[in-house]
C-alpha positions, -999 to 999 in steps of 0.1 A, spaced: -791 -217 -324 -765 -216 -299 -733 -239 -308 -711 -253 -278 -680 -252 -278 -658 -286 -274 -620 -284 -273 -600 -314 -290 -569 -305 -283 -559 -331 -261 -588 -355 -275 -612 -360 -302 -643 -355 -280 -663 -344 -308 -654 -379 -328 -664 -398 -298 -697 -378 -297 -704 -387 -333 -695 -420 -331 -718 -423 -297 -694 -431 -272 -696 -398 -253 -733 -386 -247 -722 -368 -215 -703 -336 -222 -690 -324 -187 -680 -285 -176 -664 -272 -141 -693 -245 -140 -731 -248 -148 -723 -228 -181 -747 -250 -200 -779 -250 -181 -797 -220 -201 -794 -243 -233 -809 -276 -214 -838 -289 -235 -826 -275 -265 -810 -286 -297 -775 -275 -301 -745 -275 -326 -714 -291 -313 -687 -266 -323 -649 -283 -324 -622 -256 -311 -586 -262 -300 -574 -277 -335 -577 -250 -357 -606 -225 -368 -638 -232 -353 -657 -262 -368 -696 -271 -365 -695 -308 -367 -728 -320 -354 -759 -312 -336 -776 -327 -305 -800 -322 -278 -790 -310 -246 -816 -335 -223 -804 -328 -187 -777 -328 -166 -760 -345 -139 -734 -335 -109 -706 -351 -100 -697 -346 -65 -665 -368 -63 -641 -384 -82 -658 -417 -72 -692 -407 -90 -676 -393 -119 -657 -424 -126 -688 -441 -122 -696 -424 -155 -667 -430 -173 -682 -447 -208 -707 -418 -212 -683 -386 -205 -646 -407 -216 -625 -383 -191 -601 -405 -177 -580 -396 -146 -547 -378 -153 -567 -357 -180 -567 -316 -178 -603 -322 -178 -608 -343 -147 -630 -337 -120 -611 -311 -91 -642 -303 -66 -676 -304 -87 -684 -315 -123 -716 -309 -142 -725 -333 -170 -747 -326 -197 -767 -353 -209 -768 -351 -248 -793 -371 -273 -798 -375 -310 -764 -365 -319 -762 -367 -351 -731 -351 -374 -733 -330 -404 -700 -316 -434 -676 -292 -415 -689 -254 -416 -666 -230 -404 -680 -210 -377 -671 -174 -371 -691 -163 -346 -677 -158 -311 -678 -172 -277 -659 -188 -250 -685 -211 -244 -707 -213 -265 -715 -192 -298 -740 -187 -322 -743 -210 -356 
């Protein structure tokens, strides 16, 4: 199983995926389209070591052409303008279901992306 990475650094996107307020996770590349259909874990980075937190499902995916469309979208993917994660050009968000969290486990594996768990 593949885990993806999500950096909270500059926000607790992995809380808000547990909690159900994010279900779209969104990237500037199609990085995650080999893992679409498939059950994931979601893998916190950019506080400290590597955490799994959770799994989910990886459903689908949707592209964001402007910043209009992206807005749109707001409640499901929680990046608001003046974030380093805004749309600049093209987004890709991917559609996430059955999230549900698990105990920390410390991931070693490596991966810019994603990693194995």
């Amino acid at each position: 199983m593949y885990g993806v990475n999500i950096n909270c650094k500059v926000q607790g996107f992995i809380t808000e995926m547990l909690s159900g307020l994010k279900v779209i996770e969104t990237r500037n590349k199609p990085t995650l389209h080999k893992l679409i259909g498939q059950r994931i874990g979601l893998v916190q980075t950019g506080k400290s070591k590597a955490m799994l937190m959770g799994y989910a499902t990886i459903s689908g995916y949707v592209e964001y052409h402007s910043p209009e469309e992206f807005d749109r979208d707001y409640a499901k993917h929680r990046v608001a303008p003046g974030s380093p994660y805004y749309i600049k050009g093209m987004k890709y968000g991917y559609v996430l279901k059955d999230i549900v969290p698990c105990e920390p486990i410390p991931v070693t594996s490596k991966g810019i992306v994603y990693r194995k768990v």
